[in-house]
C-alpha positions as a Markdown table, in Angstrom:
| # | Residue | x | y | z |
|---|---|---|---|---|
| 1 | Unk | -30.7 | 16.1 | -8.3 |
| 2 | Unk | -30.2 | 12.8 | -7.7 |
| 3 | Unk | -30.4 | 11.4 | -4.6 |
| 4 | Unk | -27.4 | 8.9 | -4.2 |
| 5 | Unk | -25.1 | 11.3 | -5.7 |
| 6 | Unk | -26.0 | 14.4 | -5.3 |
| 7 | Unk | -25.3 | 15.4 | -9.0 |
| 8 | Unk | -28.0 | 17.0 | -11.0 |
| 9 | Unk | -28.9 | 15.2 | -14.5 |
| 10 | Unk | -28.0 | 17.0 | -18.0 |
| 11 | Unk | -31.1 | 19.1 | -18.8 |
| 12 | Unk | -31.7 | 18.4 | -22.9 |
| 13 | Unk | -32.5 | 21.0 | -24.7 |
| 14 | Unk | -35.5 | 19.8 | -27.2 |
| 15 | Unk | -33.4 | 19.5 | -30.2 |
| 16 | Unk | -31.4 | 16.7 | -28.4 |
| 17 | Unk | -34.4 | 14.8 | -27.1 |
| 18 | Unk | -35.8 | 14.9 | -30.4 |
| 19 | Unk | -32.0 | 14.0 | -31.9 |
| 20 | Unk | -32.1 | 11.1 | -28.9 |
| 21 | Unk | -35.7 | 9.7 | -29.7 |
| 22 | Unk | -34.9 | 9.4 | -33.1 |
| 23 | Unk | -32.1 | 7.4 | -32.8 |
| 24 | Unk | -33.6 | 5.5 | -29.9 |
| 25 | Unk | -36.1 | 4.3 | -32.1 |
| 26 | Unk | -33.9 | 3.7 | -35.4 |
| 27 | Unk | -32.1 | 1.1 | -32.4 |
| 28 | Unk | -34.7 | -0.5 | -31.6 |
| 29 | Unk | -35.8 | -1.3 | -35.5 |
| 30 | Unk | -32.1 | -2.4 | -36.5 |
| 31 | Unk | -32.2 | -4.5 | -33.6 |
| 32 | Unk | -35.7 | -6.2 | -34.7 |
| 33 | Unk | -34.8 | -6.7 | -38.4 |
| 34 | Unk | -31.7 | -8.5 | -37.2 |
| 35 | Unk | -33.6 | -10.9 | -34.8 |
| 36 | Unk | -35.4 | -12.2 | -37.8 |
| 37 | Unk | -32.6 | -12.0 | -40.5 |
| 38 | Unk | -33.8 | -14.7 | -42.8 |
| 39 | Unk | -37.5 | -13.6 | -42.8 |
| 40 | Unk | -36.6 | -10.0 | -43.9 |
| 41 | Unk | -34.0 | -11.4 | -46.4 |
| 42 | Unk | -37.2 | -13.2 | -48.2 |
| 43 | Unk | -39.6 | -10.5 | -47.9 |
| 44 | Unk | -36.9 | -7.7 | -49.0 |
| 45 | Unk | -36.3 | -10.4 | -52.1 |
| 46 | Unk | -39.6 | -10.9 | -52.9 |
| 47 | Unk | -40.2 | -7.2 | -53.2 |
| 48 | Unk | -36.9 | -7.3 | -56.0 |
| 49 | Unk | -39.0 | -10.1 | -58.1 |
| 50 | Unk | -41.5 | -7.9 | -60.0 |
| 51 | Unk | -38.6 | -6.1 | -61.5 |
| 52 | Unk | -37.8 | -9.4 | -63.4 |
| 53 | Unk | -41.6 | -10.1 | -63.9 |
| 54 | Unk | -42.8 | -6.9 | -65.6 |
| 55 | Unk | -39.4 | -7.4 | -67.5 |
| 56 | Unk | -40.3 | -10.1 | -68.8 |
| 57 | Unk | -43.4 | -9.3 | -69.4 |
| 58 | Unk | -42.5 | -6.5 | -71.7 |
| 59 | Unk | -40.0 | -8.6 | -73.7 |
| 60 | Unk | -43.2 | -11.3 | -74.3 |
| 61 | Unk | -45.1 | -8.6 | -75.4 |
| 62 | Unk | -42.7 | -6.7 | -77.3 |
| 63 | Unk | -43.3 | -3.7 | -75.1 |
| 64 | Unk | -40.0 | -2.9 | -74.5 |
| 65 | Unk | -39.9 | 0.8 | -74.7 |
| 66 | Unk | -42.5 | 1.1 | -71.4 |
| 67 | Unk | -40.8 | -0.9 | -69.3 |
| 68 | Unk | -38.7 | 2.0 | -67.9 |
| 69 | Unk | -42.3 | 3.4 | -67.3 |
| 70 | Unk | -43.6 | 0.7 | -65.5 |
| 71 | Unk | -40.4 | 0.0 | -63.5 |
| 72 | Unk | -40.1 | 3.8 | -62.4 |
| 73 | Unk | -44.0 | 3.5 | -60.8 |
| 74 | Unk | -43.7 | 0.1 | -59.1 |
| 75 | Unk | -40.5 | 0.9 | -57.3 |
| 76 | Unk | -42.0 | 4.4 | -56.1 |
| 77 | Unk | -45.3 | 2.3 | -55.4 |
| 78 | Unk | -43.2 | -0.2 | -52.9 |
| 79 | Unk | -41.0 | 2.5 | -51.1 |
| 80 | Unk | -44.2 | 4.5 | -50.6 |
| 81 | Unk | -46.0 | 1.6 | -48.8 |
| 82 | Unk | -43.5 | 1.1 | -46.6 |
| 83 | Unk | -43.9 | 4.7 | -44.9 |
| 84 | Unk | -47.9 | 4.2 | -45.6 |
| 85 | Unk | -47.8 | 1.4 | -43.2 |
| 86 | Unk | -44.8 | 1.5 | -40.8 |
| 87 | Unk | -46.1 | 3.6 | -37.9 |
| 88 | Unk | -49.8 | 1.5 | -37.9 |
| 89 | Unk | -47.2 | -1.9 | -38.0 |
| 90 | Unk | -45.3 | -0.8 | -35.3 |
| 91 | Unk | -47.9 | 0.8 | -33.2 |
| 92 | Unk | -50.3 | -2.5 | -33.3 |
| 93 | Unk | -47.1 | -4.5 | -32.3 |
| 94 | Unk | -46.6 | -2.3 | -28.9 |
| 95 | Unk | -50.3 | -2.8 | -28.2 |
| 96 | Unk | -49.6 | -6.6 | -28.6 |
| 97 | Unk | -46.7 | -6.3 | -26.4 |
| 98 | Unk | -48.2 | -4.2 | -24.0 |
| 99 | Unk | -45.5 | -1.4 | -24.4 |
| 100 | Unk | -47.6 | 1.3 | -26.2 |
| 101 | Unk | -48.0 | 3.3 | -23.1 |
| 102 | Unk | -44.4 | 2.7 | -21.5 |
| 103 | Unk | -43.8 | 4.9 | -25.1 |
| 104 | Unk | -46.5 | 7.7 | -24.2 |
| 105 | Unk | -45.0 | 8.0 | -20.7 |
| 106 | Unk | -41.4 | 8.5 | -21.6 |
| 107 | Unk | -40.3 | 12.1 | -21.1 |
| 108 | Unk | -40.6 | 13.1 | -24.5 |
| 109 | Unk | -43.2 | 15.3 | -26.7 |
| 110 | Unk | -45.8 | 12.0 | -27.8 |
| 111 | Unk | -45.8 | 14.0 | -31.5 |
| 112 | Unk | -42.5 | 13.2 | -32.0 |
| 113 | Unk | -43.2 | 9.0 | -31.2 |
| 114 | Unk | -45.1 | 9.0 | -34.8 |
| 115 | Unk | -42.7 | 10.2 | -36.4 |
| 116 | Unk | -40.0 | 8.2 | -34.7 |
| 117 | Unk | -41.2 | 5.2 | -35.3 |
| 118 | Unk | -41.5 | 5.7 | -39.2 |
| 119 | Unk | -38.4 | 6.5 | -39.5 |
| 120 | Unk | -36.8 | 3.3 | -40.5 |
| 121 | Unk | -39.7 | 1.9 | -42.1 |
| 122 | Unk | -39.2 | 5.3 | -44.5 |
| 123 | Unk | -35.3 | 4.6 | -44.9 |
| 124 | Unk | -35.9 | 0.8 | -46.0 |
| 125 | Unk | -38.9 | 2.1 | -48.6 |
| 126 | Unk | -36.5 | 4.5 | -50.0 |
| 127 | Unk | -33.5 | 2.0 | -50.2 |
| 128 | Unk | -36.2 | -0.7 | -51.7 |
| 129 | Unk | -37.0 | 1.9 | -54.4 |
| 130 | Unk | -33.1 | 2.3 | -55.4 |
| 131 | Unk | -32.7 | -0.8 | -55.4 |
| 132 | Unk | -35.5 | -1.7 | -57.7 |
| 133 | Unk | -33.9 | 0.8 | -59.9 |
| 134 | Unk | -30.9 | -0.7 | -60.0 |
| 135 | Unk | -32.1 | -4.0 | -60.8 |
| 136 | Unk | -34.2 | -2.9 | -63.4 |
| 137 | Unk | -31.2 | -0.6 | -65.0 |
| 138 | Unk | -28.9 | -3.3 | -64.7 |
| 139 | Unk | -31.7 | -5.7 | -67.0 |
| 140 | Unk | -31.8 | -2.8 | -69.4 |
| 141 | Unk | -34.0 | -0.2 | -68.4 |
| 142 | Unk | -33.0 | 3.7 | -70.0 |
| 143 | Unk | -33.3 | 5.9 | -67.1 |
| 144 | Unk | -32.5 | 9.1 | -67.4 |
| 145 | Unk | -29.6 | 9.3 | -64.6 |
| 146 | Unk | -29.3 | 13.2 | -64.5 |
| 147 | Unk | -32.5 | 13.1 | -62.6 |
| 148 | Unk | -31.7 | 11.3 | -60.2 |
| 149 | Unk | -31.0 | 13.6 | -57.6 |
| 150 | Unk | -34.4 | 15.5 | -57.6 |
| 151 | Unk | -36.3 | 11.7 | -58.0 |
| 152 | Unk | -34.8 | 11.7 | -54.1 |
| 153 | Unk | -36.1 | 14.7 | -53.6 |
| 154 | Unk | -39.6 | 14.1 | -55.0 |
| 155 | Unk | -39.7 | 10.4 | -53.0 |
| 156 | Unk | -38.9 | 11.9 | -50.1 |
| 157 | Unk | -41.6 | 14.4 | -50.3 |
| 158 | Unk | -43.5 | 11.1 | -51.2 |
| 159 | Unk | -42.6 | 9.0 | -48.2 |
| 160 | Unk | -43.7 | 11.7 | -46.1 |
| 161 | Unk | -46.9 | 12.4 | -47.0 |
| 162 | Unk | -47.4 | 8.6 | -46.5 |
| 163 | Unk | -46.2 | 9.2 | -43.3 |
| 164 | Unk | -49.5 | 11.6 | -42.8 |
| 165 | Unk | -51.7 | 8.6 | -43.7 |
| 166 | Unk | -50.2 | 6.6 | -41.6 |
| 167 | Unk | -50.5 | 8.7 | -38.7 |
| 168 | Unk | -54.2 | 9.3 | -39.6 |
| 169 | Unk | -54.8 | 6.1 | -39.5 |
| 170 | Unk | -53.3 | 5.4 | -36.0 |
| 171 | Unk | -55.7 | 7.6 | -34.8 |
| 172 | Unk | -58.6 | 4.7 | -35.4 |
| 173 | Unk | -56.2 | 1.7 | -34.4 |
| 174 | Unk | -55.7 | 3.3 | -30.9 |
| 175 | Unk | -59.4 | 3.3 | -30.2 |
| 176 | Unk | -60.2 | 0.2 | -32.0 |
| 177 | Unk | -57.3 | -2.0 | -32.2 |
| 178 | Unk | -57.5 | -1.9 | -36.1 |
| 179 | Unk | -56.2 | 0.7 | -38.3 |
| 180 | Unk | -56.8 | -1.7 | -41.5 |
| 181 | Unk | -60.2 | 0.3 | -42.8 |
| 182 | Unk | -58.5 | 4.0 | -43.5 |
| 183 | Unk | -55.3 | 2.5 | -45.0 |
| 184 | Unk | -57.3 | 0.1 | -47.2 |
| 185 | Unk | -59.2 | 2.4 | -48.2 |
| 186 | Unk | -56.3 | 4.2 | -48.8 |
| 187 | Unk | -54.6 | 1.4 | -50.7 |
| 188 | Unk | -57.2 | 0.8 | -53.1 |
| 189 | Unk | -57.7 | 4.5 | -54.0 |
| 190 | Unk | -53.6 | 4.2 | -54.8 |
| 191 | Unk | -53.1 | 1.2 | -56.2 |
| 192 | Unk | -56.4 | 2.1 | -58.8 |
| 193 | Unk | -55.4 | 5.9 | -59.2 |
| 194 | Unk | -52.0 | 6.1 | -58.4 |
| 195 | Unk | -50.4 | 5.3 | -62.2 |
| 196 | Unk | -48.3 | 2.9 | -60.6 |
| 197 | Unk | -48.5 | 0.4 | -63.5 |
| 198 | Unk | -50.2 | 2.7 | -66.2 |
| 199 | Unk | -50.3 | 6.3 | -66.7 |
| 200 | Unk | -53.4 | 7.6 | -65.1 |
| 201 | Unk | -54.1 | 8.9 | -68.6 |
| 202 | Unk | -55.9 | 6.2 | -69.4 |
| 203 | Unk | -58.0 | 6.9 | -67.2 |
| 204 | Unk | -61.6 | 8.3 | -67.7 |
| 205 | Unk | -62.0 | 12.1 | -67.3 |
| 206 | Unk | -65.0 | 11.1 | -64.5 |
| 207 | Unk | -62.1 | 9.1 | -62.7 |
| 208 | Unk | -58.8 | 10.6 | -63.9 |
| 209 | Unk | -59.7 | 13.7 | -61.6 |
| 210 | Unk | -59.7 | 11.4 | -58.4 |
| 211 | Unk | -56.4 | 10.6 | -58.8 |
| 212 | Unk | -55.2 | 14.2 | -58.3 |
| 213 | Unk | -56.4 | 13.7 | -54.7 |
| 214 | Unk | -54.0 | 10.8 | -54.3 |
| 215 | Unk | -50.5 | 11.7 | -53.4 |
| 216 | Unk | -49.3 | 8.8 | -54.9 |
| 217 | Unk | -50.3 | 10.2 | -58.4 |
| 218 | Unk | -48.1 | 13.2 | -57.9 |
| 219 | Unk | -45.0 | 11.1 | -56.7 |
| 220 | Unk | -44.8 | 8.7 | -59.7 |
| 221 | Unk | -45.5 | 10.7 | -62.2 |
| 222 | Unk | -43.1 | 13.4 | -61.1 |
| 223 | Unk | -40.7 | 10.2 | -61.1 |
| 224 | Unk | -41.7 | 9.5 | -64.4 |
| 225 | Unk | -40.8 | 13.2 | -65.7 |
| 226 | Unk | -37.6 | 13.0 | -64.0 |
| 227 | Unk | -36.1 | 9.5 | -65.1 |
| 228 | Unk | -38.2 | 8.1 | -68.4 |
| 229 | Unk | -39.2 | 11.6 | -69.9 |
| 230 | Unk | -41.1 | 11.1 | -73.1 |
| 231 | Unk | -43.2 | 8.7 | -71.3 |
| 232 | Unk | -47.3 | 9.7 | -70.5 |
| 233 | Unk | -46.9 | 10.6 | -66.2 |
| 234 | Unk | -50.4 | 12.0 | -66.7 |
| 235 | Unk | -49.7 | 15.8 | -67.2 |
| 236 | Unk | -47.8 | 16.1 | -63.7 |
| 237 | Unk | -44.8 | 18.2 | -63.7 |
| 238 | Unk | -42.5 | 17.9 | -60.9 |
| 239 | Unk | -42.6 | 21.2 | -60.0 |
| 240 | Unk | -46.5 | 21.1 | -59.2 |
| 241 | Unk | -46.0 | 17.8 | -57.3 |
| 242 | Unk | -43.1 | 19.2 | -55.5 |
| 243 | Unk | -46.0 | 22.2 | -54.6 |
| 244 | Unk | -48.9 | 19.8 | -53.9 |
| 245 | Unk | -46.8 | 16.8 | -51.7 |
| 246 | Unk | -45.4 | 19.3 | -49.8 |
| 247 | Unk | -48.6 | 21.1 | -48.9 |
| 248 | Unk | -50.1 | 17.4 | -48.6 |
| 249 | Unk | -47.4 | 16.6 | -46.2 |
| 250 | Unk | -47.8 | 19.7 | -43.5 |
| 251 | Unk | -51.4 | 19.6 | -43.9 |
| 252 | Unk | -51.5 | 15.9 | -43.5 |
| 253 | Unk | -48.9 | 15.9 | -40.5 |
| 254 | Unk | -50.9 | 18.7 | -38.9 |
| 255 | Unk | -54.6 | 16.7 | -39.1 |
| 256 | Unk | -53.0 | 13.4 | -38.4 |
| 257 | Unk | -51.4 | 14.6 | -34.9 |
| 258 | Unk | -54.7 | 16.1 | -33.9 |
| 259 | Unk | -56.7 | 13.2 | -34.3 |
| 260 | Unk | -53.8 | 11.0 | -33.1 |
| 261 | Unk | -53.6 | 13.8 | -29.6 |
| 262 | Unk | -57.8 | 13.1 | -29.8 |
| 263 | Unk | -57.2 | 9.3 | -29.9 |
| 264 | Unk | -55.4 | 9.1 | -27.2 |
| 265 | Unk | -57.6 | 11.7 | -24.9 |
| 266 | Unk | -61.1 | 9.5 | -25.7 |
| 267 | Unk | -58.7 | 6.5 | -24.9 |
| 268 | Unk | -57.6 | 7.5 | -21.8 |
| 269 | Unk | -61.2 | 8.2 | -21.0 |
| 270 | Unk | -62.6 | 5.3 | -22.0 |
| 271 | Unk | -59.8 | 3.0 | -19.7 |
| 272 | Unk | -58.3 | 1.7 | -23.0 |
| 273 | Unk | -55.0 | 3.5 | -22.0 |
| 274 | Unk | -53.8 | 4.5 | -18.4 |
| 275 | Unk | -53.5 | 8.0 | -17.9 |
C-alpha cells in the first residue's frame, strides 16, 4: 500500500509481467535502432548486397539453376545470426553502461531478461531473411511459394535454438566480460557445417556427420526442402528438423539458463555483480 495514497498497487499475475517485460524490452530496442537511423539503414543494406553478389555470380558462371539453393541458405544463415548474437550484444552493452544489474534487480523472474532481450534481435533476423527472399525472387529466383508458411515455422524453430547459444554463451561473458570464444566457436562450426553456401553433401562422410550436431544444418536444409525442392539439403527432411530443433531448443534453453543462474551466483560471489 502506498504510503502517500493509501491505494494498494495492481498485483500482476506472471503472465502480465512476462507480457510487460517483453514489451518493455521490445521499447527499449525500437527506441535504440531509431537513435542511430542511418547506421542501421547501412548495416540492414549491406546484409541485402550478397543477394545481388551470389546472383551474379551464378549468371558468370552459368549456374543459374543453384542459385535458388544458395539464396535459401544465406538468408536463413543471416536471420539465424542475428538471434545467435543479440542477447551477448545487448548484455555486453548493459555491462558497458553499467545497467546490467539495474535489469537483475527489477521485480521480475531474471530467466525471462534472456529471453527479453532477444526478442527484437529475433524479429529483425526473421524480417532480414524475408527480405532476402524477396530480393532474390524479385532477380529471378524459383521458390517454391506453397512452402512458405512451414519455412516460418522451421526458422522460427531456427531462431530459437540460436537463442540457446546465445544464452550459453552469456553465461561466460558475465564472468569474464567476453562471450566472443563459445560463439566463435560456434560460428565457425556453422558457417563450415551449416550448408549455408553448399549442400553439406559435399562434405566428407568423417566431417558430414558433424554437421548433424549443428542446428544450423537442420534449419537450411529443411528450408531447402520446403522452397527449392529438387535441390541436394543434405538428406534432411523437415519433419526430422522440425523433431531435432525443437528438442535442441528446450534442451538448449534449459542448459543455457542453468549456467546463466550459475554465472550470476559465482559473480555475485566473486564482487563482479552486487547482490
Amino acid at each position: 500500500m502506498s504510503a502517500e495514497t493509501g491505494v494498494r498497487p495492481p498485483v500482476r499475475s506472471r503472465t502480465r509481467k512476462a507480457a510487460d517485460t517483453f514489451s518493455a524490452y521490445l521499447r527499449l530496442d525500437a527506441i535504440e535502432e531509431a537513435m542511430f537511423p542511418l547506421g542501421n539503414a547501412f548495416r540492414y543494406v549491406a546484409l541485402i548486397a550478397p543477394v545481388f553478389t551470389y546472383y551474379f555470380q551464378a549468371e558468370f558462371l552459368g549456374a543459374r539453376a543453384l542459385y535458388t539453393s544458395t539464396l535459401v541458405g544465406i538468408s536463413t544463415a543471416a536471420g539465424m545470426q542475428f538471434a545467435l548474437t543479440g542477447f551477448t550484444v545487448r548484455l555486453q552493452w548493459a555491462q558497458e553502461r553499467g545497467t546490467l544489474e539495474s535489469y537483475l534487480v527489477e521485480p521480475v523472474s531474471w530467466r525471462l531478461i534472456p529471453l527479453a532481450m532477444n526478442v527484437w534481435p529475433s524479429l529483425i533476423g526473421l524480417l532480414i531473411t524475408c527480405a532476402m527472399l524477396s530480393t532474390g525472387w524479385l532477380l529471378g529466383a524459383e521458390i517454391n511459394v506453397s512452402g512458405l508458411p512451414m519455412f516460418l515455422v522451421v526458422l522460427a524453430l531456427g531462431l530459437a535454438a540460436c537463442n540457446a547459444v546465445g544464452v550459453l554463451s552469456a553465461s561466460y561473458l558475465v564472468l569474464f566480460k567476453r562471450g566472443e570464444p563459445i560463439l566463435a566457436a560456434y560460428g565457425l562450426a556453422a558457417s563450415l557445417l551449416g550448408g549455408a553456401l553448399f549442400s553439406i553433401d559435399v562434405l566428407p562422410w568423417w566431417l558430414r556427420w558433424m554437421s548433424y550436431l549443428v542446428p544450423h544444418a537442420y534449419a537450411i536444409g529443411a528450408e531447402r526442402a520446403l522452397l527449392a525442392p529438387g535441390t541436394p539439403n543434405g538428406g534432411i527432411s523437415v519433419r526430422l528438423a522440425v523433431v531435432v530443433l525443437v528438442v535442441f531448443s528446450v534442451a538448449g534453453l534449459w542448459l543455457g539458463l542453468r549456467a546463466f543462474a550459475a554465472a550470476l551466483q559465482y559473480a555475485r560471489r566473486l564482487g563482479i555483480l552486487s547482490s
